[in-house]
C-alpha positions as CSV (number, residue, x, y, z in Angstrom):
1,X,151.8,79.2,164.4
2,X,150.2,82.5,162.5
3,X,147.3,83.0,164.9
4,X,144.8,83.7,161.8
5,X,146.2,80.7,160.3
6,X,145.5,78.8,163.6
7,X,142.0,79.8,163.3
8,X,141.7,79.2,160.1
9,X,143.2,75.4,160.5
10,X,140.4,74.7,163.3
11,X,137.3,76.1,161.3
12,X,137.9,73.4,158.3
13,X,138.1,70.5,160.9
14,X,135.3,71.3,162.9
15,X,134.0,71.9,159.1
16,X,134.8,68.1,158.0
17,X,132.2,66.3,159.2
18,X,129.9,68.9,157.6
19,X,131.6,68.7,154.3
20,X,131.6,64.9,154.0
21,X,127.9,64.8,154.5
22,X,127.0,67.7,152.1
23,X,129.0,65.9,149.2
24,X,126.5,63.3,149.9
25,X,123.7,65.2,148.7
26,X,120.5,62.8,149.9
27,X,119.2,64.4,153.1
28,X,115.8,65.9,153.6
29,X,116.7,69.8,153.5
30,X,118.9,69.3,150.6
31,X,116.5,67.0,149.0
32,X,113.8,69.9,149.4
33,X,116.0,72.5,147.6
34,X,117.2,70.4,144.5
35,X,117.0,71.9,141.3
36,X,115.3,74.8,143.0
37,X,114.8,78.4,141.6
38,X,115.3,81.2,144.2
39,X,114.4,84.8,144.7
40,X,116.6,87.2,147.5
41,X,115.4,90.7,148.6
42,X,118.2,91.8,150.1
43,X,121.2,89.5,148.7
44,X,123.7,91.9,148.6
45,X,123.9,92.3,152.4
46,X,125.5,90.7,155.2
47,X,122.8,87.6,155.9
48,X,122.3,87.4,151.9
49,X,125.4,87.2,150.9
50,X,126.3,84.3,153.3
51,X,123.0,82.5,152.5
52,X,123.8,82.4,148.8
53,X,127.0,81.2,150.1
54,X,125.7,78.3,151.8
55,X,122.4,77.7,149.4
56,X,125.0,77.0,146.7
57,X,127.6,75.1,149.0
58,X,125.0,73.0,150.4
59,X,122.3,72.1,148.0
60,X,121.9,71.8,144.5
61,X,120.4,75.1,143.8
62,X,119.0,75.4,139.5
63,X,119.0,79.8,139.9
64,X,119.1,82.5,142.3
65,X,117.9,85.6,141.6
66,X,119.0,88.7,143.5
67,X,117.5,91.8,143.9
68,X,119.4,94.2,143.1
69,X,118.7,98.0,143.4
70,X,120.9,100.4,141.4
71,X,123.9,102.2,143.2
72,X,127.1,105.0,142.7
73,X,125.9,104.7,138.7
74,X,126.4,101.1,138.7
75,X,124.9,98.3,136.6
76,X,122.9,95.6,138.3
77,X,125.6,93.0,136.6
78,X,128.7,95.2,137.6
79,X,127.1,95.1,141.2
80,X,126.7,91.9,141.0
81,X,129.9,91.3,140.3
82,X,131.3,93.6,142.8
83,X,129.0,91.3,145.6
84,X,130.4,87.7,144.3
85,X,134.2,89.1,144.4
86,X,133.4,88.7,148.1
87,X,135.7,86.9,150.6
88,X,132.3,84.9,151.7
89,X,132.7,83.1,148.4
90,X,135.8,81.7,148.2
91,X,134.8,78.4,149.5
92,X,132.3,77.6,147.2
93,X,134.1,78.9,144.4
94,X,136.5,76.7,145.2
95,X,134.2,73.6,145.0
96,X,132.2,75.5,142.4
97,X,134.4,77.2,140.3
98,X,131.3,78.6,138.1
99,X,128.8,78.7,140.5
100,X,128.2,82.7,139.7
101,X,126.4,81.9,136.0
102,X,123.6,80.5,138.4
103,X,123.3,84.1,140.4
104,X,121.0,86.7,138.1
105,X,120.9,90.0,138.7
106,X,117.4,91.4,138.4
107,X,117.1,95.5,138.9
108,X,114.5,96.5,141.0
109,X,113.9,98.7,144.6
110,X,112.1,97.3,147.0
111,X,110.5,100.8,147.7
112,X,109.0,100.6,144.7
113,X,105.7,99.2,143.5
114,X,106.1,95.6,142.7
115,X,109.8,95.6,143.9
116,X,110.6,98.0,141.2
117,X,110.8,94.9,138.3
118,X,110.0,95.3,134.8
119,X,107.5,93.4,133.3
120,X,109.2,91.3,131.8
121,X,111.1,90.0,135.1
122,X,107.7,89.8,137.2
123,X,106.6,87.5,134.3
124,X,109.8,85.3,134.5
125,X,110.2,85.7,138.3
126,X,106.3,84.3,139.2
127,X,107.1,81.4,136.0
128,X,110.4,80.1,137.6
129,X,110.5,80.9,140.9
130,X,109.7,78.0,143.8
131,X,111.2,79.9,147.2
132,X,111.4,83.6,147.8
133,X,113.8,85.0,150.9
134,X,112.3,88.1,151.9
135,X,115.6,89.6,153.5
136,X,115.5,93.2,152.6
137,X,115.6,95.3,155.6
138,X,117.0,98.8,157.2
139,X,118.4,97.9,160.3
140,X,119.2,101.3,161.5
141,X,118.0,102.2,164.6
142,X,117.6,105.4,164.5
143,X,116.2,105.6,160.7
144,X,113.5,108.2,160.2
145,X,110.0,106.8,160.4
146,X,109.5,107.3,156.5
147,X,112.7,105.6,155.3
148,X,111.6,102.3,157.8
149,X,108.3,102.4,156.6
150,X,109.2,102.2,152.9
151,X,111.7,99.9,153.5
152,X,110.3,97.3,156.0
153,X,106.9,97.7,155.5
154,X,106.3,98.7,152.0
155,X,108.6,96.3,150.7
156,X,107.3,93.6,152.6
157,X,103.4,93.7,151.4
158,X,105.1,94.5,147.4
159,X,106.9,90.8,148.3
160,X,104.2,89.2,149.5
161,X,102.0,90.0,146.5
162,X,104.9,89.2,144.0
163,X,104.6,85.5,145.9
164,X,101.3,85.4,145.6
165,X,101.9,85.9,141.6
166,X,103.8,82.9,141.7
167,X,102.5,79.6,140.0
168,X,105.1,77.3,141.9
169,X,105.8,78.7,144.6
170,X,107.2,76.3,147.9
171,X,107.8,78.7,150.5
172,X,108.0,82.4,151.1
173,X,110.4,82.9,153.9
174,X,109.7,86.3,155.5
175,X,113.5,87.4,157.6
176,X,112.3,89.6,160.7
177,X,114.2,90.2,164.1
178,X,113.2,88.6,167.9
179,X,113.0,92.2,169.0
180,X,109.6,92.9,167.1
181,X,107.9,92.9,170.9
182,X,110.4,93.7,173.3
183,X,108.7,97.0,174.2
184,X,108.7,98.8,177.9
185,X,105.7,96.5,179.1
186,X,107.5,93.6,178.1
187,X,110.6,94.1,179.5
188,X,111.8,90.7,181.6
189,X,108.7,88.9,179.9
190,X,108.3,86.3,177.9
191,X,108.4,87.0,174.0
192,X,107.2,83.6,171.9
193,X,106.6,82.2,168.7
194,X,103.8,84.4,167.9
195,X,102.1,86.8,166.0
196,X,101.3,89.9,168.8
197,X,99.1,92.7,168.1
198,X,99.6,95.2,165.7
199,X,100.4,98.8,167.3
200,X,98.7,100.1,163.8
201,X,97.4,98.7,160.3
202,X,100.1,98.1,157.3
203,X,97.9,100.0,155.0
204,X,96.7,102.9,157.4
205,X,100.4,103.1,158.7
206,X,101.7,103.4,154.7
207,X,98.9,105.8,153.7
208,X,99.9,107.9,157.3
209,X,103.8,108.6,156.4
210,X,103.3,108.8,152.7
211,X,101.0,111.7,153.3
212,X,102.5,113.4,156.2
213,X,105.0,115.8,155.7
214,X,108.6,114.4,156.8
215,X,109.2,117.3,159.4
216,X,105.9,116.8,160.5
217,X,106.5,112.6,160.9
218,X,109.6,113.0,162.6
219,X,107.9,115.7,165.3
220,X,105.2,112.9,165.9
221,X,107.5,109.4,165.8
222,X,108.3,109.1,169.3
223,X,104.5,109.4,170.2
224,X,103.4,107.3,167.3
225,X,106.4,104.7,167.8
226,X,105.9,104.6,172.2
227,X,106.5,101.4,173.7
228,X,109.8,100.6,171.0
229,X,112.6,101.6,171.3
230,X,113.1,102.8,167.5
231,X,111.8,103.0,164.5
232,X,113.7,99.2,163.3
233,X,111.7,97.2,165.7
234,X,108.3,99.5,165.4
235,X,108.5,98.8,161.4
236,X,109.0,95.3,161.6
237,X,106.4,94.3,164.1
238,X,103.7,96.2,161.4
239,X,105.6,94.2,158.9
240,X,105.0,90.9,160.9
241,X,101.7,91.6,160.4
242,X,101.8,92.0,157.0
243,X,103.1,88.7,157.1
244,X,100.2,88.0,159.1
245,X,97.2,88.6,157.4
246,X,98.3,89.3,153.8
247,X,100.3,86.2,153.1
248,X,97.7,84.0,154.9
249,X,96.6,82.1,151.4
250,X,100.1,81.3,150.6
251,X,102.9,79.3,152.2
252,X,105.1,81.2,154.8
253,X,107.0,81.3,157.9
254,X,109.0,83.7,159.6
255,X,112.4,83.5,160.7
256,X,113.4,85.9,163.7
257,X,116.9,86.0,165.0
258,X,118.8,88.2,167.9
259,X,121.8,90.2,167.8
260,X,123.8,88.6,164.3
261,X,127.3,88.8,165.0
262,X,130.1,88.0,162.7
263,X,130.1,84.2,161.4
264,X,132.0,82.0,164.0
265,X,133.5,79.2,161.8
266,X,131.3,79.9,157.9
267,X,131.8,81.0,155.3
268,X,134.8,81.8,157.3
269,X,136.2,82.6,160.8
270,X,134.5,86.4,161.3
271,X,133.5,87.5,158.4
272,X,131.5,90.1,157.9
273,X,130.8,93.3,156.1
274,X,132.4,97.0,156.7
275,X,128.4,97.4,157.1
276,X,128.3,96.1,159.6
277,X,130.5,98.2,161.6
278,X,127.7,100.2,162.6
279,X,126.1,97.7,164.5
280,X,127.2,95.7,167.6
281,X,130.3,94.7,165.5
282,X,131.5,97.8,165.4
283,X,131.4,97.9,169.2
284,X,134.3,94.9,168.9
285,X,136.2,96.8,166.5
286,X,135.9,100.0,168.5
287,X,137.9,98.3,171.4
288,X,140.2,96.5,169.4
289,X,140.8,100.2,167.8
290,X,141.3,101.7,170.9
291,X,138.7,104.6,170.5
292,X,135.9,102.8,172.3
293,X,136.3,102.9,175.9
294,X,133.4,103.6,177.7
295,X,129.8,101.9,177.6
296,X,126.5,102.5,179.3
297,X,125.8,98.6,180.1
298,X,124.2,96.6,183.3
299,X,127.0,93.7,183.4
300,X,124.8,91.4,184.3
301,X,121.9,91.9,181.8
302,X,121.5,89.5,180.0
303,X,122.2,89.9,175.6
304,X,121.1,87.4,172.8
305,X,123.3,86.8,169.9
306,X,123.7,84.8,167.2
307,X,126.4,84.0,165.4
308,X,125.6,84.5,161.1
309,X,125.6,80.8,160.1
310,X,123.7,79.9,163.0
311,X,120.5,82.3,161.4
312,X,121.5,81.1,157.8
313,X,121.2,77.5,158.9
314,X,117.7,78.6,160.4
315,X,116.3,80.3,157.5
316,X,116.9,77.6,155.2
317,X,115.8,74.9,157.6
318,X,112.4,76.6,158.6
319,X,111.7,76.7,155.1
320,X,111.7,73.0,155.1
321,X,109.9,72.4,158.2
322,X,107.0,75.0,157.4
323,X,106.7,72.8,154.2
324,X,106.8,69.4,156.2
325,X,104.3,71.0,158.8
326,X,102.1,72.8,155.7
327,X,102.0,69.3,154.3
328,X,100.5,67.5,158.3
329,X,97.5,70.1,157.4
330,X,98.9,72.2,160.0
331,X,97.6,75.8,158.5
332,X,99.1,78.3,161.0
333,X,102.1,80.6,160.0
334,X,105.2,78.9,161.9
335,X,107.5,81.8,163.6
336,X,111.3,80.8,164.4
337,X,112.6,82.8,167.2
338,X,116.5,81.5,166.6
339,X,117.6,82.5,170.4
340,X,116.0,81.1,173.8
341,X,116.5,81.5,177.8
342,X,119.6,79.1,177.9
343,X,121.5,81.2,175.5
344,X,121.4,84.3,176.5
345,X,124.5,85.3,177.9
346,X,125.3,88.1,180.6
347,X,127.2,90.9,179.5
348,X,130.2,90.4,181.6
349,X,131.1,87.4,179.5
350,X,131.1,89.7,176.7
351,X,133.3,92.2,178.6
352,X,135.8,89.3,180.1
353,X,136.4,88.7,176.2
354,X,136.5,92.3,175.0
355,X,138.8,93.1,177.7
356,X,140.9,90.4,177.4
357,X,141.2,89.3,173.2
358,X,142.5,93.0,172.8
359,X,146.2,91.1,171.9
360,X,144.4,89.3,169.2
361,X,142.2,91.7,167.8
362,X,144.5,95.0,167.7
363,X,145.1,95.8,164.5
364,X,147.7,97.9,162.7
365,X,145.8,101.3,162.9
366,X,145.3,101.2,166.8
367,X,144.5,104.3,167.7
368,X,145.4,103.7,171.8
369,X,145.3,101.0,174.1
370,X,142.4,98.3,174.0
371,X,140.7,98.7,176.8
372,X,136.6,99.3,177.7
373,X,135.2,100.3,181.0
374,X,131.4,99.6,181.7
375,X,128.9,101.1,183.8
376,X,124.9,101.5,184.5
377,X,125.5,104.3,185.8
378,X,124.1,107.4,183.9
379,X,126.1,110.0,185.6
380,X,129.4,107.9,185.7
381,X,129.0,107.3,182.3
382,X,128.6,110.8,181.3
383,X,131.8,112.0,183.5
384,X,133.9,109.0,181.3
385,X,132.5,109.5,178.2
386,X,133.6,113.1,179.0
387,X,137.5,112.2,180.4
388,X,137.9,109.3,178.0
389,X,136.1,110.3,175.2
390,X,135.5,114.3,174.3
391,X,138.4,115.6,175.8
392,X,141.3,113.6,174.3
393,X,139.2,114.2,170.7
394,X,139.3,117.9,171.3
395,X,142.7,118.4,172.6
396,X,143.7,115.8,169.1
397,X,141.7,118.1,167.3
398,X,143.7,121.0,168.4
399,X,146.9,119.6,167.8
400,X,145.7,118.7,164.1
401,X,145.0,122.2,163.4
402,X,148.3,123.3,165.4
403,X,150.5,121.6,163.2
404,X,148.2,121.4,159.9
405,X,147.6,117.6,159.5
406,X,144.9,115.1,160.3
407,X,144.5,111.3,159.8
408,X,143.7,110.1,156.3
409,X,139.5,110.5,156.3
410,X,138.9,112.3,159.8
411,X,138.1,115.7,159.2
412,X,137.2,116.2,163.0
413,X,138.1,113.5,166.0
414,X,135.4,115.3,168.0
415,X,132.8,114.3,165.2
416,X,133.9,110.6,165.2
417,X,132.9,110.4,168.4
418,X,129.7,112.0,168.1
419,X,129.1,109.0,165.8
420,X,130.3,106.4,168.1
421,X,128.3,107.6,171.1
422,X,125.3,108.3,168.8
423,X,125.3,104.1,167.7
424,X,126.4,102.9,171.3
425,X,124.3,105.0,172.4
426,X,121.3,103.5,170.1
427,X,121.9,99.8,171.9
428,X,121.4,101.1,175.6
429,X,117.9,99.8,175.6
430,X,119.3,96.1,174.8
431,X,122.2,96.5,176.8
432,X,120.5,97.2,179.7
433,X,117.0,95.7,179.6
434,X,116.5,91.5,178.6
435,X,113.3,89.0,177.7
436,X,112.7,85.5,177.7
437,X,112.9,83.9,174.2
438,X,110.9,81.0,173.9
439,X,112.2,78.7,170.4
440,X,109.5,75.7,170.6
441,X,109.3,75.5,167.2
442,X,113.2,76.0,166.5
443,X,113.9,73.1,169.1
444,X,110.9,71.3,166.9
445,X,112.4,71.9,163.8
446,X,115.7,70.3,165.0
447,X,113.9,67.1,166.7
448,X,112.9,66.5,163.0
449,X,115.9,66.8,161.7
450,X,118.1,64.3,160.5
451,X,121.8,63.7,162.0
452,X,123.1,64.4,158.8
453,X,121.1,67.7,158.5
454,X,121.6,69.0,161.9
455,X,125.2,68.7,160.8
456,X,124.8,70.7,157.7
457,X,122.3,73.2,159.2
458,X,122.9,73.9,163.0
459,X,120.7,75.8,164.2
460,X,120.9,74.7,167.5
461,X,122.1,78.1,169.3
462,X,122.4,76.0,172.7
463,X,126.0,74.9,171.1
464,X,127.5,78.2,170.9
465,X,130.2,78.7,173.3
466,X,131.4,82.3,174.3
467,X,134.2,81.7,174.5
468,X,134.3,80.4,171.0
469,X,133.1,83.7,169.9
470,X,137.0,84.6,170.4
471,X,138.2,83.9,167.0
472,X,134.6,85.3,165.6
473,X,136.2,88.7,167.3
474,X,140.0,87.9,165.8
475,X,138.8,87.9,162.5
476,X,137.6,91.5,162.9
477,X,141.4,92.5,162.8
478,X,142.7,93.8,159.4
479,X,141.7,91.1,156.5
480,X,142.7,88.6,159.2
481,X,145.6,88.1,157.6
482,X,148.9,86.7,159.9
483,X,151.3,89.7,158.7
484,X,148.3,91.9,160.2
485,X,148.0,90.2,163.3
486,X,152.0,90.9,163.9
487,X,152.0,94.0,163.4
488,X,148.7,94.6,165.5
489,X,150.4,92.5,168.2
490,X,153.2,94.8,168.1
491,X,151.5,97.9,168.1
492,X,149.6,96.5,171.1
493,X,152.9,95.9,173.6
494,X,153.8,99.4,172.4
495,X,150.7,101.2,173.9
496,X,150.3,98.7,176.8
497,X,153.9,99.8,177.8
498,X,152.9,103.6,177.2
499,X,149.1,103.4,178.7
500,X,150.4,103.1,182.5
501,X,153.6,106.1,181.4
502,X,150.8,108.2,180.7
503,X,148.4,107.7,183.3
504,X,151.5,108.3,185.6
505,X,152.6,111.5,183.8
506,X,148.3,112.7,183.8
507,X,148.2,112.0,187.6
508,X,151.7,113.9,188.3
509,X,150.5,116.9,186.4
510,X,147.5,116.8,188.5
511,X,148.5,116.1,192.1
């Protein structure tokens, strides 16, 4: 049998139980959203995409609207359009065949004051709405201070005053990261479900990078961001606490999950966007490419991840359980920290799978041989970065400009790597430091529960299995298709038999 269509078979029976359940329609979670109007900042990504997925597969949603900033001269319809079309939606199109008249596009910019909406969508948007999912986010690492501030702050305190506008509003769901507080003097602590100090006010920190001069802000972030490791985390522990004290009068809770990798089993086995590739994705893809091959890592650190439905299922159960805790008189902001202790895995479980799933995840454009050697080392790692990395890309440079071609889209090989080490480089803080995630009121949430919506919405990230996570990684290969996977498979024997010919020929030449 196809491996993709393998995977593909074992996803919809593990789904069955799920499915028969979600026809039924009557429990609590699915109760709470019925007939509900929703707002998304940040539907057009990778979590939003997959949570409009599911809202609309799992519970009878009335309207979402998406935010939708304009983009390459594109309408907010034709983007739209271009976000349903999708892979992540063919289920529910399936079972909902027009589904996509519920999904409005409404132009706006986070950046902007009041989300960039007209007038006339703030007035419709704070009439109709009953749940906003504040998802918007950059989640670059190394994003000047500015550009995260806009983004992560700014348009957090414009959300939080458009749900404040609202007349029937249920719950604001505020999407951060569990890596808000794992600063130096944290490292091996314990980070909980909690709101920590600020390291400056929203509104002083706003007024400070709108007024300095961006050369000047960029000379100044590492002293003005010490104790994070970059500017993601710094911007969303000020918007925590934004969160915090602005959205105090209104109801909220925060949702703050790990590492998101690719979804294990929905919408489908390992989907996820080219986006993505810059993240820790794009680490997996990099081996099953052939061009990653050497990573600054402690083996036995210890990593959180979290596979995309397992955060989706989260987000839309917290909502639930802030409003069933909201409603006990309970009057403190609940946070959901969607990873704990027992989940965390070491890194070398990570490497046993990237080093041996290479089979299944080559793809047709291998570049070389999937392999990936790791080290704590920092001089070690230099020296292989160096033999494995630089070197081949110059010598492949040279021989582009010897004979006069180059690779569709690589201009230099020497500058691809650049990139790569620049965004592996940009995860050595996590990949070689850990902390102790408490979930209390995640393991609450799913005590209260019922069987039928702890099938519809696990959350429970103490069932992931690593090496489940093996067909998450095989759906990274070319569209997953089977006729992809042959060929990749193919390619594959052809460099394995090669790798050890040339290694031979390079230590001949050198003895």
């Amino acid at each position: 049998m196809d491996p993709a269509f393998e995977i593909e078979l074992k996803a919809r029976k593990l789904q069955e139980p799920m499915n028969a359940v979600i026809h039924l329609g009557s429990s609590p979670v699915q109760k709470y959203y019925e007939d509900a109007t929703v707002f998304i900042t940040g539907g057009s990504g990778f979590l939003g995409k997959a949570l409009v997925e599911k809202l609309f597969r799992a519970c009878k949603i009335k309207k979402i609207y998406l935010l939708l900033r304009a983009k390459k001269g594109k309408s907010g319809q034709e983007r739209l359009d271009e976000v349903l079309q999708d892979p992540a939606f063919v289920l529910v199109r399936q079972k909902q065949p027009r589904f996509a008249e519920r999904v409005v596009p409404v132009a706006g910019d986070v950046t902007e004051p009041r989300l960039g909406l007209s007038d006339k969508d703030w007035d419709t948007i704070t009439k109709e709405v009953d749940f906003i999912f504040h998802m918007a986010a950059t989640v670059r690492f190394d994003e000047p201070l500015k550009v995260a501030a806009k983004i992560n702050v700014g348009g957090t305190l414009e959300a939080v005053a458009l749900g404040k506008s609202c007349t029937k509003l249920k719950q604001f769901i505020h999407v951060s990261t569990a890596y808000t507080q794992t600063t130096n003097d944290r490292i091996g602590k314990e980070v909980t479900e909690q709101f920590y100090q600020c390291p400056i006010e929203p509104k002083l920190f706003m007024d400070l990078v709108e007024t300095l001069e961006e050369n000047r802000l960029n000379d100044i972030t590492p002293e003005l961001i010490k104790g994070w490791p970059n500017t993601y985390t710094f911007s969303k522990a000020i918007a925590e606490h934004v969160i915090k004290e602005a959205a105090a009068d209104i109801p909220v809770c925060v949702v703050k999950p790990p590492v998101v990798v690719p979804a294990m089993y929905e919408p489908h086995p390992g989907w996820l966007e080219k986006s993505c590739l810059g993240g820790p994705s794009g680490i997996i893809f990099g081996v099953g490419l052939g061009v990653l091959h050497v990573m600054y890592v402690d083996l036995e650190n210890k990593l959180a991840t979290v596979p995309l439905e397992y955060v989706n299922n989260a987000t839309i159960a917290a909502a639930w359980d802030a409003s069933e805790r909201q409603k006990e008189g309970n009057k403190e902001t609940p946070i959901y920290i969607v990873a704990n202790e027992e989940s965390l895995k070491v890194w070398a479980d990570y490497s046993k799978l990237l080093n041996t799933v290479c089979r299944p995840i080559a793809t047709p454009i291998a570049l070389w041989y999937c392999y990936l050697i790791e080290t704590k080392s920092p001089v070690l790692y230099w020296l292989l970065n160096w033999f494995l990395h630089y070197i081949p890309a110059y010598i492949m440079d040279a021989v582009c400009a010897i004979i006069g071609k180059r690779p569709e889209g690589i201009t230099s090989f020497v500058k691809v790597f650049e990139k790569i080490d620049k965004k592996v480089g940009a995860y050595k803080f996590f990949l070689t430091n850990s902390w102790k995630f408490r979930d209390h009121n995640v393991k609450s949430m799913i005590s209260r529960m019922t069987p039928n919506d702890r099938a519809i919405f696990n959350c429970n990230v103490n069932t992931i299995n690593v090496d489940e996570l093996t067909p998450v990684w095989e759906g990274l290969s070319i569209d997953h298709h089977a006729s992809s996977l042959r060929i990749g498979d193919f390619r594959f024997q052809y460099l394995e038999c090669i790798y050890p010919m040339a290694l031979l020929t390079f230590n001949k030449e050198g003895s």
